[in-house]
N, CA, C and O atoms as CSV, one atom per row, in Angstrom:
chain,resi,resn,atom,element,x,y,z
A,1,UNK,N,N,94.310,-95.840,22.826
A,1,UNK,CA,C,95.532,-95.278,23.367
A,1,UNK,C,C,95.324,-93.788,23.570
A,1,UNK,O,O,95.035,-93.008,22.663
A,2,UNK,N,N,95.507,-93.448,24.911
A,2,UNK,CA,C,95.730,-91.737,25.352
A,2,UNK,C,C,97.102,-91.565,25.539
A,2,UNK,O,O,97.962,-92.324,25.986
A,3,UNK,N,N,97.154,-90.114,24.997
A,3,UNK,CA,C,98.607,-89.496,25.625
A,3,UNK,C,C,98.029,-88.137,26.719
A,3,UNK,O,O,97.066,-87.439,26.399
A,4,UNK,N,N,98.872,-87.924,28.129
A,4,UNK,CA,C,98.719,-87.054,28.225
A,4,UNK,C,C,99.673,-86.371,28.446
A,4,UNK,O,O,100.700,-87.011,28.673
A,5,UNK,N,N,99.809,-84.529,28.492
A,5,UNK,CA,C,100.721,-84.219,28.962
A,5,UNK,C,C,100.785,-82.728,29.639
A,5,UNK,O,O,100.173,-81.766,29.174
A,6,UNK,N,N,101.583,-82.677,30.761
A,6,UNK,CA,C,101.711,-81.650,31.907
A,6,UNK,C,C,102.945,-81.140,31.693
A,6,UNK,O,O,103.905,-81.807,31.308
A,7,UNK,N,N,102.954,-79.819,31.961
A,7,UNK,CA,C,104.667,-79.141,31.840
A,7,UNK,C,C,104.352,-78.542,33.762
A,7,UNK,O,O,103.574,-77.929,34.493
A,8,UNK,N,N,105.133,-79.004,33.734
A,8,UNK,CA,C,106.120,-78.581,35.102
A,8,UNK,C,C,107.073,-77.537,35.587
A,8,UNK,O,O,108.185,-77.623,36.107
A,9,UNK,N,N,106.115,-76.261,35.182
A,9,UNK,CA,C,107.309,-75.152,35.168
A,9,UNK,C,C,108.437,-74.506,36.042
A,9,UNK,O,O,109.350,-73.859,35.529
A,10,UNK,N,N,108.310,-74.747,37.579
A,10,UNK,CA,C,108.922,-74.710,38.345
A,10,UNK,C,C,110.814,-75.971,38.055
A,10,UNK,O,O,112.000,-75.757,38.308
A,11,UNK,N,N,110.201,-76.925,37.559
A,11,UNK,CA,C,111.506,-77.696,36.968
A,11,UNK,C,C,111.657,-77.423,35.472
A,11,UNK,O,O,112.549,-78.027,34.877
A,12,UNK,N,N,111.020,-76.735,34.935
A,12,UNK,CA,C,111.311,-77.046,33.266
A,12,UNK,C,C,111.040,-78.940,33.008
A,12,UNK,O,O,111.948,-79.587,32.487
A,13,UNK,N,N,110.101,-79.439,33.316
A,13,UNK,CA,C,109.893,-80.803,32.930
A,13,UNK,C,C,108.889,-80.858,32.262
A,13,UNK,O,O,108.204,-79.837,32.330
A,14,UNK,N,N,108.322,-82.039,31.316
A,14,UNK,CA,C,107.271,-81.935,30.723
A,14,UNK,C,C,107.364,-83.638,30.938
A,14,UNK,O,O,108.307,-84.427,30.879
A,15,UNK,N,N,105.789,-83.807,31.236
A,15,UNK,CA,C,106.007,-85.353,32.069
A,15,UNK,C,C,104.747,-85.570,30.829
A,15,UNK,O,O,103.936,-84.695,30.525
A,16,UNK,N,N,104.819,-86.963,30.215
A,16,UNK,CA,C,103.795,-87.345,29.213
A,16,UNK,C,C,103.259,-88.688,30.097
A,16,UNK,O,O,104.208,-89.183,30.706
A,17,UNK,N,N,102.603,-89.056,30.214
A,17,UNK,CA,C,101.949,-90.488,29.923
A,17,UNK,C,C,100.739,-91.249,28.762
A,17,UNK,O,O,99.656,-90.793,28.394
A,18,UNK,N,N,101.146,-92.034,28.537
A,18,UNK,CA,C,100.297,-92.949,28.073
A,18,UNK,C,C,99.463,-94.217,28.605
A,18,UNK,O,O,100.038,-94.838,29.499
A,19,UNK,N,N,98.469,-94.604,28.293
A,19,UNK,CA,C,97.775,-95.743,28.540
A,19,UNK,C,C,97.063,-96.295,27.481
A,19,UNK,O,O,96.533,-95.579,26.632
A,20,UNK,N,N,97.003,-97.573,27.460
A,20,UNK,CA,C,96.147,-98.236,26.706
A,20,UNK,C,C,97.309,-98.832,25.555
A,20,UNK,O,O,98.506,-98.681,25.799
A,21,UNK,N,N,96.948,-99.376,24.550
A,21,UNK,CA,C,97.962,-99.789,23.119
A,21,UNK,C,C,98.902,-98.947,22.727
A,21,UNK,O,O,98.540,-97.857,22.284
A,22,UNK,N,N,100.256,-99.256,22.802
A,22,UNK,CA,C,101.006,-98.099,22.405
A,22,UNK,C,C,101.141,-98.471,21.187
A,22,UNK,O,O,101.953,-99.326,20.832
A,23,UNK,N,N,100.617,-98.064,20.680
A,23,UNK,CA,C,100.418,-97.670,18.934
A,23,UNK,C,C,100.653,-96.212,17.874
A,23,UNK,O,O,101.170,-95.128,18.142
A,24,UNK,N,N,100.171,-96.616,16.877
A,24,UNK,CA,C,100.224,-95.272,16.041
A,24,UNK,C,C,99.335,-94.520,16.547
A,24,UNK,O,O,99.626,-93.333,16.691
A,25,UNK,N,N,98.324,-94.885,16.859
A,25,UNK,CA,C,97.218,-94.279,17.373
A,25,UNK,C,C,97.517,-92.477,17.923
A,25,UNK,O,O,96.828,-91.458,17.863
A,26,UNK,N,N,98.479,-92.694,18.289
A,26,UNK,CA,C,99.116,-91.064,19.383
A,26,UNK,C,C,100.236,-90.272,18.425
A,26,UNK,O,O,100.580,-89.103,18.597
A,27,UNK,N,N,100.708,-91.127,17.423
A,27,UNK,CA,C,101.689,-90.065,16.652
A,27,UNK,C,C,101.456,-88.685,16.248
A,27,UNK,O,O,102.178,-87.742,16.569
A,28,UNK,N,N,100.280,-88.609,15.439
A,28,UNK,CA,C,99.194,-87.076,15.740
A,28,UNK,C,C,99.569,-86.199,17.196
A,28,UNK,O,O,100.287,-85.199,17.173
A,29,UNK,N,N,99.057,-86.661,18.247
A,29,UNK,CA,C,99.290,-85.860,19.092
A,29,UNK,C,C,100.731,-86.037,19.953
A,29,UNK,O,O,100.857,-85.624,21.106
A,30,UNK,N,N,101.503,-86.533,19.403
A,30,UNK,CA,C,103.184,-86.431,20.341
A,30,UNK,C,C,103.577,-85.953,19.659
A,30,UNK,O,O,104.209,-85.075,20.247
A,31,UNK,N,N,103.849,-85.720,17.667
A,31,UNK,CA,C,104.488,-84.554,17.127
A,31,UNK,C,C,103.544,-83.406,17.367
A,31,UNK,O,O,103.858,-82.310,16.902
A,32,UNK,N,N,102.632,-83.511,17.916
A,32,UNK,CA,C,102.407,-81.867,17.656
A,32,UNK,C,C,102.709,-81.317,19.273
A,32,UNK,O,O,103.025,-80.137,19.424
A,33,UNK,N,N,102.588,-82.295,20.550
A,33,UNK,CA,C,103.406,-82.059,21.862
A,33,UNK,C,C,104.948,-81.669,21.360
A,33,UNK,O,O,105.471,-80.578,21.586
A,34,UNK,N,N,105.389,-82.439,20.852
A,34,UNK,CA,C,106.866,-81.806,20.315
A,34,UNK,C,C,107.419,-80.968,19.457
A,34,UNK,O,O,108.622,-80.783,19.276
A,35,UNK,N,N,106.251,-80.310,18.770
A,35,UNK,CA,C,106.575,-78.884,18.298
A,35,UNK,C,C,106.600,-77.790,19.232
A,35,UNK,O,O,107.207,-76.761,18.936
A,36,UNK,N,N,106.113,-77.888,20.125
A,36,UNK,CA,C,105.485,-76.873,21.303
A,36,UNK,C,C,106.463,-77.003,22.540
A,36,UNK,O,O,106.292,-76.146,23.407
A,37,UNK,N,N,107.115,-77.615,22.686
A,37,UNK,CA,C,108.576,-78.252,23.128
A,37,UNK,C,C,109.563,-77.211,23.057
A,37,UNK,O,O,110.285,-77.039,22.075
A,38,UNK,N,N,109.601,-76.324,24.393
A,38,UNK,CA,C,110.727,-75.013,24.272
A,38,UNK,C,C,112.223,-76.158,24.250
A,38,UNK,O,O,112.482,-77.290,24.659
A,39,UNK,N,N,113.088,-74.816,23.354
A,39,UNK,CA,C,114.183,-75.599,23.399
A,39,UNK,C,C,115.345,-76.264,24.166
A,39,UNK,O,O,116.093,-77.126,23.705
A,40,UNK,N,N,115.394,-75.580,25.769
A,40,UNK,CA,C,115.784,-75.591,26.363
A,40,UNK,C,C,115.230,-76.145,27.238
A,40,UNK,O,O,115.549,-75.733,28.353
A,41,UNK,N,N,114.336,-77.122,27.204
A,41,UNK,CA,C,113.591,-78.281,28.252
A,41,UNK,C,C,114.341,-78.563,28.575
A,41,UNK,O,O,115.306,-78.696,27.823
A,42,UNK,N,N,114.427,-78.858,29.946
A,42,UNK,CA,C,115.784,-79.819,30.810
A,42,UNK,C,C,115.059,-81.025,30.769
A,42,UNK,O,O,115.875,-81.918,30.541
A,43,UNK,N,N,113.991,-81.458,30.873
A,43,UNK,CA,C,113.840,-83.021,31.381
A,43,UNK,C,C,112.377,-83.408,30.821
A,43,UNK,O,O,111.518,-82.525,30.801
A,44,UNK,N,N,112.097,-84.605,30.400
A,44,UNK,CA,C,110.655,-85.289,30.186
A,44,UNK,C,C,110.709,-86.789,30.739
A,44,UNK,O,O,111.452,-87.738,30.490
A,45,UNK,N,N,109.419,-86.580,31.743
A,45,UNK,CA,C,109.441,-88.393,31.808
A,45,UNK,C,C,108.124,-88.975,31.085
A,45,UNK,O,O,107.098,-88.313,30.925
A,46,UNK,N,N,108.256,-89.964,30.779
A,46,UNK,CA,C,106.831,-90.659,29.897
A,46,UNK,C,C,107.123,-91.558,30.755
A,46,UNK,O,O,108.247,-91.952,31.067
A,47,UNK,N,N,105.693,-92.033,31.311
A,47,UNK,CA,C,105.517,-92.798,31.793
A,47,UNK,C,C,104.411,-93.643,30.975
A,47,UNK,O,O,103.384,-93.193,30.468
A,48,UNK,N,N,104.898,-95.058,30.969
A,48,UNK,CA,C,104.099,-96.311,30.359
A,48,UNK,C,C,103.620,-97.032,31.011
A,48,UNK,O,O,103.194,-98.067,30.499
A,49,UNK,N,N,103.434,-96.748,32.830
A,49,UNK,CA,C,102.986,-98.095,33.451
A,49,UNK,C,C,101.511,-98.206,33.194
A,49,UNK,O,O,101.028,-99.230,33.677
A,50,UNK,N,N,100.695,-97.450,32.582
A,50,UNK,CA,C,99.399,-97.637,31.945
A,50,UNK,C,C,98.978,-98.300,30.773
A,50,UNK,O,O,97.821,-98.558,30.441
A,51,UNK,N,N,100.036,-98.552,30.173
A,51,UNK,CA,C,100.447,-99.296,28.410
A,51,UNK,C,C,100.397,-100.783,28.711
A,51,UNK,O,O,101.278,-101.276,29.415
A,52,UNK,N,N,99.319,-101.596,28.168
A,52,UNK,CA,C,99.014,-102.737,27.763
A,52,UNK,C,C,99.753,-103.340,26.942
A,52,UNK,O,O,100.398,-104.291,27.386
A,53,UNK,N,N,99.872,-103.032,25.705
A,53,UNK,CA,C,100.551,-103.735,24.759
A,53,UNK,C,C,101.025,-102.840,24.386
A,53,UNK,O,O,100.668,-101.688,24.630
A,54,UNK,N,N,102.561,-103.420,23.247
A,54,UNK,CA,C,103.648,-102.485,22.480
A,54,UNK,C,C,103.607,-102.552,21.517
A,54,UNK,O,O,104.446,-103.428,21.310
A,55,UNK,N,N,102.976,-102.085,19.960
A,55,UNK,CA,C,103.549,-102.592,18.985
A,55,UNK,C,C,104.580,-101.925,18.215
A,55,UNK,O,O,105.102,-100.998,18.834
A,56,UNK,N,N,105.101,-102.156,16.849
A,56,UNK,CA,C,105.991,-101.927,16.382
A,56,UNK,C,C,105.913,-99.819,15.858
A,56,UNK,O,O,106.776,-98.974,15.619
A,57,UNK,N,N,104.686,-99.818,15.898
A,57,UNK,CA,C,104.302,-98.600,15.286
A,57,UNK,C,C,104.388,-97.370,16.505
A,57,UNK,O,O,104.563,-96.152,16.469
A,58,UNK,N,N,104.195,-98.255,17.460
A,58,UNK,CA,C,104.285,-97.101,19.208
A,58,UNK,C,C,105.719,-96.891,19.496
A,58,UNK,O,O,106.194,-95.908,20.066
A,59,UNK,N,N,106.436,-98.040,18.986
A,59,UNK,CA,C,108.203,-97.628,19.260
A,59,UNK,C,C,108.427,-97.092,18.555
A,59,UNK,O,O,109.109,-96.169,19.001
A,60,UNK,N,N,108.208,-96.947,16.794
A,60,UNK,CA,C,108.731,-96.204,16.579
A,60,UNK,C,C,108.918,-94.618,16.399
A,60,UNK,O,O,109.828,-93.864,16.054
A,61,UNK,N,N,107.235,-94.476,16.918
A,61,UNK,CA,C,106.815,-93.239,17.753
A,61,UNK,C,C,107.718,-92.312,18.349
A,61,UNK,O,O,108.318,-91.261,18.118
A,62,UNK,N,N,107.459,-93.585,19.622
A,62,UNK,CA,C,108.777,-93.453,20.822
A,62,UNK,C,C,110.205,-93.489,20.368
A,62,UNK,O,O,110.815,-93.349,21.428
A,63,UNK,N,N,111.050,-93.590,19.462
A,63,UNK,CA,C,112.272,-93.717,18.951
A,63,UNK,C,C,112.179,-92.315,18.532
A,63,UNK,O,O,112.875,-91.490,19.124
A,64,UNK,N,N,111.153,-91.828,17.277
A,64,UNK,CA,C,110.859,-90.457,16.998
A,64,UNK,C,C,111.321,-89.248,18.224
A,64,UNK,O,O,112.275,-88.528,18.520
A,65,UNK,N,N,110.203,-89.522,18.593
A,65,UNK,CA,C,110.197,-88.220,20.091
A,65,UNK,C,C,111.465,-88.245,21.200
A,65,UNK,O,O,111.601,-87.452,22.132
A,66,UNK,N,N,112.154,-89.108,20.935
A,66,UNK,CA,C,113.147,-89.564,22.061
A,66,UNK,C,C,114.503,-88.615,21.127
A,66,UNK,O,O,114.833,-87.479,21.468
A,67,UNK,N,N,115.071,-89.279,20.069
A,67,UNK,CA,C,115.707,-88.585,19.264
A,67,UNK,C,C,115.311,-86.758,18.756
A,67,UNK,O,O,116.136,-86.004,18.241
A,68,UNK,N,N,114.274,-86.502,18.986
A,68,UNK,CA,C,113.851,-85.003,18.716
A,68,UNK,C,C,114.300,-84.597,19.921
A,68,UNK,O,O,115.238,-83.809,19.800
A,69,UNK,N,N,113.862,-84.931,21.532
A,69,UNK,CA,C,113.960,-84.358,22.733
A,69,UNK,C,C,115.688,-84.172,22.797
A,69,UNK,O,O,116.235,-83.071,22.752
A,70,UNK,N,N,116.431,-85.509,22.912
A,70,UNK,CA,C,117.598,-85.315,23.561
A,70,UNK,C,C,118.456,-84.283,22.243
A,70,UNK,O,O,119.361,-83.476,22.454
A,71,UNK,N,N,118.017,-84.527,21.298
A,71,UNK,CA,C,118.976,-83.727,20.529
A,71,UNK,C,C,118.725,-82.200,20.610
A,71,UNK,O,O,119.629,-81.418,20.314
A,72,UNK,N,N,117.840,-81.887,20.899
A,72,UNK,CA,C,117.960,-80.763,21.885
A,72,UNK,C,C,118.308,-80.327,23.036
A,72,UNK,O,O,118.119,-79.185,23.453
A,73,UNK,N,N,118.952,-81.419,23.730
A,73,UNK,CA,C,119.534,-81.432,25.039
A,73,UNK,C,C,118.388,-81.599,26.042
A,73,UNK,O,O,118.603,-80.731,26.889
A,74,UNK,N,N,117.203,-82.318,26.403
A,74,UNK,CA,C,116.482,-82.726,26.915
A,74,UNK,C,C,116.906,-83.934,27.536
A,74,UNK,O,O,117.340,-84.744,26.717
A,75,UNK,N,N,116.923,-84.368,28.881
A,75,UNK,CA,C,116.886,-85.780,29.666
A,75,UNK,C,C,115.515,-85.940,29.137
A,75,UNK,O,O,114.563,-85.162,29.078
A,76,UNK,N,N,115.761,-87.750,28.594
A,76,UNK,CA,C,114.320,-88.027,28.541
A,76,UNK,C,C,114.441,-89.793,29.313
A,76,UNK,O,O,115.302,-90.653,29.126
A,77,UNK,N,N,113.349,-89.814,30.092
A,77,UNK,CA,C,113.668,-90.381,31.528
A,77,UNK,C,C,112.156,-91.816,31.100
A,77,UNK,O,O,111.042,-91.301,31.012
A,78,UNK,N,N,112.193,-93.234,30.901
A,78,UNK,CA,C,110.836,-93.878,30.745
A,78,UNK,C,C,110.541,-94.577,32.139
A,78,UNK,O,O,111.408,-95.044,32.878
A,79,UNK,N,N,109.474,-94.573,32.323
A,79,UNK,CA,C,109.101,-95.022,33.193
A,79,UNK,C,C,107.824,-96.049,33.071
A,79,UNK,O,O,106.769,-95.791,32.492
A,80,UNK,N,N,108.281,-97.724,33.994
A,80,UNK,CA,C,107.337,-98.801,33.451
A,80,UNK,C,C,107.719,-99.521,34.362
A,80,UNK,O,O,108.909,-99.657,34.647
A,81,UNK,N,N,106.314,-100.362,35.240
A,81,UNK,CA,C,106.938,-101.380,36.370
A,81,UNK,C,C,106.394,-102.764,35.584
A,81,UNK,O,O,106.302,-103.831,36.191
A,82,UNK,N,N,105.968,-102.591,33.853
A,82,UNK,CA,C,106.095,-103.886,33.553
A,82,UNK,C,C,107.065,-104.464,32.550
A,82,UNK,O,O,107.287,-104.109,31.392
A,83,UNK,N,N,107.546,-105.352,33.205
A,83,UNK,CA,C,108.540,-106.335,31.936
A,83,UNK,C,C,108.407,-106.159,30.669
A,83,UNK,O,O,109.310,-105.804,29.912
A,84,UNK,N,N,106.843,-106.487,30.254
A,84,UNK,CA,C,106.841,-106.461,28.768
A,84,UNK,C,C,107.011,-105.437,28.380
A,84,UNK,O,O,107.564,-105.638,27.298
A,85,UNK,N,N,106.880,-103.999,28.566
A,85,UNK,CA,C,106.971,-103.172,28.891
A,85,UNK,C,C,108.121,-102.074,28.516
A,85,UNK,O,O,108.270,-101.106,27.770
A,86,UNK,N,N,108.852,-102.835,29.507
A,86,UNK,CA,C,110.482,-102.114,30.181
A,86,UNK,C,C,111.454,-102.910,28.848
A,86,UNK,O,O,112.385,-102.214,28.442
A,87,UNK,N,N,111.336,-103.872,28.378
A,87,UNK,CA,C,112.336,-104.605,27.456
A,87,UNK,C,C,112.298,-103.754,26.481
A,87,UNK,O,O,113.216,-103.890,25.672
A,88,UNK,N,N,111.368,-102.711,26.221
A,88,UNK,CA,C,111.354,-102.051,24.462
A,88,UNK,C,C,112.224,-100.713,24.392
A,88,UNK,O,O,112.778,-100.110,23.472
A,89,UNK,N,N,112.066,-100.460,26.146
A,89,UNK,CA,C,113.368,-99.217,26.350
A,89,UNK,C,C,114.602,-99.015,25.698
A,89,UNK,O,O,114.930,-97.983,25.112
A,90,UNK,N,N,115.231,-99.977,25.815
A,90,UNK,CA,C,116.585,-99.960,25.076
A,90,UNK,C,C,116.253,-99.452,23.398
A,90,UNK,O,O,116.780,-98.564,22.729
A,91,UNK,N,N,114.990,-100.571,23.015
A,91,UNK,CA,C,115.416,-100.463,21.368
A,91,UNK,C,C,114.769,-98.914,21.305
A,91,UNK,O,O,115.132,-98.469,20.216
A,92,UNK,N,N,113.948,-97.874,22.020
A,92,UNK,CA,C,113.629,-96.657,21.983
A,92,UNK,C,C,114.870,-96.008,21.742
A,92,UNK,O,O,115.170,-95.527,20.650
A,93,UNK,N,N,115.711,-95.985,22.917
A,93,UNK,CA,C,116.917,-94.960,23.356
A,93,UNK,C,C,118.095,-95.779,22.260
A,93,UNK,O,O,119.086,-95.116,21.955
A,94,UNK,N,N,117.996,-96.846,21.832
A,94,UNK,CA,C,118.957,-97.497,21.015
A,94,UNK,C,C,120.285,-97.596,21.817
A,94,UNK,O,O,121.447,-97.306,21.535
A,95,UNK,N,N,119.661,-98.132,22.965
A,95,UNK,CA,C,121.013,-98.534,24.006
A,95,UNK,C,C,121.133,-99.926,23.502
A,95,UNK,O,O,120.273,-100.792,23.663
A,96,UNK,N,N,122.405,-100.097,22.801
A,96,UNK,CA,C,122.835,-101.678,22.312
A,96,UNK,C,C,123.178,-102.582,23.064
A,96,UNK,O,O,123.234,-103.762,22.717
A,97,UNK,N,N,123.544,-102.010,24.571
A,97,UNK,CA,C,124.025,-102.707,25.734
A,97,UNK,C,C,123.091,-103.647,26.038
A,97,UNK,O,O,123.343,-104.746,26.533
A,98,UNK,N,N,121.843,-103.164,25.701
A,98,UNK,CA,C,120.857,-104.049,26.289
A,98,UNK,C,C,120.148,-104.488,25.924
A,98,UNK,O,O,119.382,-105.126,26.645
A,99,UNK,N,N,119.898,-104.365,23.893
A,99,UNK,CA,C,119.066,-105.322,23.033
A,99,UNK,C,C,119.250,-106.788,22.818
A,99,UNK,O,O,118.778,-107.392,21.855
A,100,UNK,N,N,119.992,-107.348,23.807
A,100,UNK,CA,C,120.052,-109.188,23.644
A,100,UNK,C,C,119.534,-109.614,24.584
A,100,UNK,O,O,119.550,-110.836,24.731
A,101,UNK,N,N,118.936,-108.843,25.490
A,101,UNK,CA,C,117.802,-108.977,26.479
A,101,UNK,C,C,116.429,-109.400,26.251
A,101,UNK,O,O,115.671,-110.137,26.880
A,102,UNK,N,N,116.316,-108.711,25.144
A,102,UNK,CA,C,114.568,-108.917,24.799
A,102,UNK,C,C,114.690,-110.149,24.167
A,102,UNK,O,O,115.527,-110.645,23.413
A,103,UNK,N,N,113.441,-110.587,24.763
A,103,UNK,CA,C,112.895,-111.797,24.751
A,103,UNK,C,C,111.912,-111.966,23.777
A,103,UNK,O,O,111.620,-113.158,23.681
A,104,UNK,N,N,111.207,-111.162,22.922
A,104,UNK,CA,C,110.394,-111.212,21.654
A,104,UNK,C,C,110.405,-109.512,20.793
A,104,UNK,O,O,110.927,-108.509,21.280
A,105,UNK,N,N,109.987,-109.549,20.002
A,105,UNK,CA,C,109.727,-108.664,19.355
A,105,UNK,C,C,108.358,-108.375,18.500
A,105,UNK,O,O,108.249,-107.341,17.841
């Protein structure tokens, strides 16, 4: 699993992607991307359409960094054109609207 990440200074964005196992593997390097995280970021997108598999240890990664960004007032925006994929969004952002959707865990 890689993370990478670009800041976008003309928007204030900081765009991450990953590929490969979203695992623990990257927690090391996304808290230390999110110390370095001005406070006034307007926007981050992570993009996952490179992410193979999800496990339990990469969401809760992603639950981590998601809750650090917006509570600083950060849009944080995921991006994934796969199913298996796209179903773990909700339990990230802890949108309840849409955890009776997923189909495994």
């Amino acid at each position: 699993m890689s993370v990478y990440a670009s800041y976008i200074e003309e928007e204030d964005r900081l765009d991450l992607s990953f590929d490969g196992n979203l695992d623990v593997s990257v927690s090391r390097d996304v808290c230390d991307i999110c110390k370095r995280v001005a406070l006034g970021l307007t926007s981050c997108i992570v993009d996952l359409s490179a992410v193979e598999r999800v496990f339990d240890s990469g969401v809760a990664m992603l639950q981590m960094m998601y809750r650090k960004l917006t509570a600083r007032g950060t849009m944080v925006i995921f991006l994934s054109d796969r199913p298996e994929v796209r179903e773990w969004i909700p339990v990230i952002t802890c949108d309840p609207r849409s955890l009776p959707a997923l189909t495994h865990r």
